[in-house]
N, C-alpha and C positions, 0 to 999 in steps of 0.2 A: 618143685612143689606142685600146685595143683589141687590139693585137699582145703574144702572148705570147713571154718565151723560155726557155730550158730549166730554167739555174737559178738561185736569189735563194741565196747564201752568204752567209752569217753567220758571223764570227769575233768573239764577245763575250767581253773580257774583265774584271776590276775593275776596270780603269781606262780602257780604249777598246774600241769596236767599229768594226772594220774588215766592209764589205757591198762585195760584187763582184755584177754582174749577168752571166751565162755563157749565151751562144748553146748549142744543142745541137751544135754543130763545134767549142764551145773556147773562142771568140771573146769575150775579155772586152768585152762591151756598155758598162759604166759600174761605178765605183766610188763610195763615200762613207765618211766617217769618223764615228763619231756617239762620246759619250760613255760612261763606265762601267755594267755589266749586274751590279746588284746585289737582287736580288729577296730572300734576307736582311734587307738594311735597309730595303727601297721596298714590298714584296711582289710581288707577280707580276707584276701589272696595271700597276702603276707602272712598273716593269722591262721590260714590253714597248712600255709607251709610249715610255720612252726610246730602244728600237730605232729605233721606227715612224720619226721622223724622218728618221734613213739611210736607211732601207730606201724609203721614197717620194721622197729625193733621187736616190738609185740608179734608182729605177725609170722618171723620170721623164727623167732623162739618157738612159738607153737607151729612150724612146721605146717604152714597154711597160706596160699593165696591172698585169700576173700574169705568173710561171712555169707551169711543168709539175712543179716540185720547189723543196720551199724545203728545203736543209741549212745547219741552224744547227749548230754548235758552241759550247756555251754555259761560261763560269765559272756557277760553285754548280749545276752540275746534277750531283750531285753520288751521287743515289739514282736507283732506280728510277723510282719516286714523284715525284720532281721531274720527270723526263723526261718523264711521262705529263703532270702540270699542267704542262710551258711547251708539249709539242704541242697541248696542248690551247688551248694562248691565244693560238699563233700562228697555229694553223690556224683561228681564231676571226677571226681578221683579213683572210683572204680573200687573201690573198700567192701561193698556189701552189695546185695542186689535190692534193700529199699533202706532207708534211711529215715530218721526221725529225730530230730533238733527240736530242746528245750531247753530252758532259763536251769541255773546249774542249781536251782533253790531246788527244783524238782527231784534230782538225787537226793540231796538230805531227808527231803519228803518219805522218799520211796525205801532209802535204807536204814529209816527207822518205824514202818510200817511191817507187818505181814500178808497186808493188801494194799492196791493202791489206794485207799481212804485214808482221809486226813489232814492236817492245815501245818504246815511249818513256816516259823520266821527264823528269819538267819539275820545275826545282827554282829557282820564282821568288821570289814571296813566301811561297808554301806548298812544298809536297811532295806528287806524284803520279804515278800511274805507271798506262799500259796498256797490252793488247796486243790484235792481230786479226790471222785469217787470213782468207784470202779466200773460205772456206766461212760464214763470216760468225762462227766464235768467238771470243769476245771473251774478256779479263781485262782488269780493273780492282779497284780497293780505294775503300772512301767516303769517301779522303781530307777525313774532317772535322774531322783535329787530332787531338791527342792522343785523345781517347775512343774513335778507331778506330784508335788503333796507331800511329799519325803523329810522326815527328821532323823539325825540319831546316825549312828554306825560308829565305828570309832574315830573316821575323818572328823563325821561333825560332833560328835564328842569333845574332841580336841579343840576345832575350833569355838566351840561354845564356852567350853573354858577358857580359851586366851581370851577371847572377847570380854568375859567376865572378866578374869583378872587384869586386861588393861588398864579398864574401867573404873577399878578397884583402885589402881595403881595411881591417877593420876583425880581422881575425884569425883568424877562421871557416874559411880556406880559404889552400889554398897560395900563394905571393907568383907575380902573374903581370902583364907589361908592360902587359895590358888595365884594369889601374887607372889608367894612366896614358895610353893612349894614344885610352880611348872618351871622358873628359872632353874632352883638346884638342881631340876632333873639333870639337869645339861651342866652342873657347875657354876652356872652363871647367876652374879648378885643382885639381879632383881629385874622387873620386867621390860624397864626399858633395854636394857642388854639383851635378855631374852628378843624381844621385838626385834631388832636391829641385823640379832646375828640370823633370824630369818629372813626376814626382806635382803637382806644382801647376800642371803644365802652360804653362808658359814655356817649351820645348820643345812640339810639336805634338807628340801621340803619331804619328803619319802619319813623322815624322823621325827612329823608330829603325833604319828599313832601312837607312837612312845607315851605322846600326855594323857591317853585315856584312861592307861590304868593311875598316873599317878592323880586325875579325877577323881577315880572310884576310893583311892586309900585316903586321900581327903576330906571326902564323906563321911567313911567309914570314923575319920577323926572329930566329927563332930560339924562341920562346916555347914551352915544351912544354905551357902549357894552353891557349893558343890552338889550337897544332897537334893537342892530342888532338879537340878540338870540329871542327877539320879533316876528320879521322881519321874521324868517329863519321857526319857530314856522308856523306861518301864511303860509309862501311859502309851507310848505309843507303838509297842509292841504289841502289848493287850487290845487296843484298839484295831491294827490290821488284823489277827487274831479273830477276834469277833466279829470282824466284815466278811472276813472269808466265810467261817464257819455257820453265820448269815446268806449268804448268796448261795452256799451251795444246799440250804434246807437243814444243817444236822446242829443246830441249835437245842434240839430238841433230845437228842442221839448221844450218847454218850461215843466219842470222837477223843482221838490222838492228836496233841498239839503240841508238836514235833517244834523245840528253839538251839537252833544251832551257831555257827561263827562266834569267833576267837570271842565277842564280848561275852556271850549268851552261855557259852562252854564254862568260862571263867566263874560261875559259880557266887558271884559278886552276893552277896546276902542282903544288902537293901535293894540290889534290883532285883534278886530272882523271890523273894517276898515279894514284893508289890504286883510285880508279875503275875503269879499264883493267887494271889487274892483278888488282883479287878477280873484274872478268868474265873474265880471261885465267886464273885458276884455277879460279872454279866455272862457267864457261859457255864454255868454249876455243872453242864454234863460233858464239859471238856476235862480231857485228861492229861495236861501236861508233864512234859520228860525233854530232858537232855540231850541229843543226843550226839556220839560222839564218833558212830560208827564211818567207816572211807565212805564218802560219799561217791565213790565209781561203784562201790555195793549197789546205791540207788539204782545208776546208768545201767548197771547189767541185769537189775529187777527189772527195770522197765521195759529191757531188751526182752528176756524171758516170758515177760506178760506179755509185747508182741508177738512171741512167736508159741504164745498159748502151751507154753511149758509144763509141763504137771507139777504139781505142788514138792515130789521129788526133787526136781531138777532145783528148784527156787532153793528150795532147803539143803542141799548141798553146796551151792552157791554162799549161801551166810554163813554155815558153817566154818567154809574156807576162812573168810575174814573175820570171824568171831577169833576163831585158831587165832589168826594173826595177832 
């Protein structure tokens, strides 16, 4: 080999990474799929080795070295501070001649944009939310959970409902369908059995995303404490939403406000109503959408905007994965 091209995309999330290889014209060279980007539980070094895999599958498809630009999009990059330690350990790896490491919200941003302008929250297993404009400022929050203000994703979805249905179950809290309807998930006749066969782990802890949706068809049945947890879900998507689109001035501006991850995707009708209506009242000139497209689209828009691409090259790039 020996032949460079424009740019190595990385789209890492907890649970898959998606790697595109991008001609400087657009032209996607090669793709690869590699495994979860958890530097959290692996540390750094461990976490990039798990990339390396793809990313030399990818490169070796397209018949290339190196880039000119490696844009990763990463899960848990989360800080500053993190951003700086993973460019530093990718660009340790000799992949591209400069590098550029961001929070993986920033691809859903980017791959449902035709500029970099615009605020997306992603509400999959966690909760986050960012924005940019094309002078390059940015908002974000360090979506690290609760200790930075965080509610919602489908973990604490989940959790919010057993907590309710304990509750329920035993007297502590209002009587709600969710004592009855999180156990049968799982077959199990009521919550104390539910309870149990988690803590001692007969259930995989990995198995309570499962509760979220049967949360939202709970609602949907009428339940007013499922549906306040609905409700709360909702507020506070609409709420980062309007911070962002706040900090960055376009309040004003009629602005894309990009909601993406497994909850947001799902189409839920009492959350994606209330949604559209607290932005239809605090943000009238926001214009929300769905959006559904790979987010390694984003990683390799962003790649492109770096390397000051023409509008060409961008547009043959979406194409490719619109095809898809």
């Amino acid at each position: 080999m020996g032949l460079t091209a424009g740019v190595l995309a990385v789209d890492a999330g907890n649970s898959k990474t998606d790697v595109a290889v991008v001609a400087h014209d657009g032209e996607v060279l090669a793709t690869a799929r590699g495994g979860g980007f958890q530097p959290p539980a692996v540390g750094v070094a461990a976490a990039v080795d798990a990339l390396a895999g793809a990313v030399a599958a990818a490169l070796t498809a397209a018949g290339v070295s190196g880039v000119a630009h490696v844009s990763a999009c990463l899960a848990n990059a989360d800080l500053p501070v993190e951003e700086e330690r993973l460019t530093a350990a990718l660009a340790a790896r000799g992949w591209g001649d400069t590098v550029e490491v961001r929070n993986d919200t920033f691809a859903l941003l980017r791959a449902g944009v035709t500029e970099p302008r615009g605020v997306a929250v992603v509400c999959g297993a966690g909760i986050n939310c960012v924005g940019m404009r094309p002078d390059g400022r940015t908002a974000r929050f360090p979506a690290l959970g609760r200790i930075s203000g965080d509610w919602g994703g489908g973990w604490g979805l989940a959790e919010e409902a057993l907590w309710h249905a304990a509750r329920a179950e035993d007297g502590r809290g209002p009587a709600t369908a969710l004592a009855g309807t999180l156990p049968a998930h799982f077959g199990l006749p009521d919550m104390p059995a539910l309870i149990e066969a988690l803590h001692l782990e007969r259930l995989a802890p990995r198995r309570r995303h499962e509760l979220a949706p049967v949360l939202f068809a709970t609602a949907a049945g009428g339940d007013p404490v499922a549906g306040a947890i609905v409700d709360r879900q909702a507020d506070e998507v609409a709420s980062m939403a309007v911070v962002a689109l706040t900090r960055l001035d376009l309040l004003t501006e009629e602005t894309p406000v990009l909601l993406g991850g497994s909850v947001l995707a799902a189409r839920h009708p009492r959350l994606d109503d209330r949604v559209r209506a607290l932005l239809a009242e605090h943000a009238p000139k926001a214009v929300p959408r769905v959006v559904t497209a790979a987010p390694v689209l984003g990683a390799a828009l962003l790649g492109l905007d770096h390397l000051t691409a023409p509008p060409s090259a961008r547009a043959r790039l979406r194409a490719h994965y619109e095809r898809g």
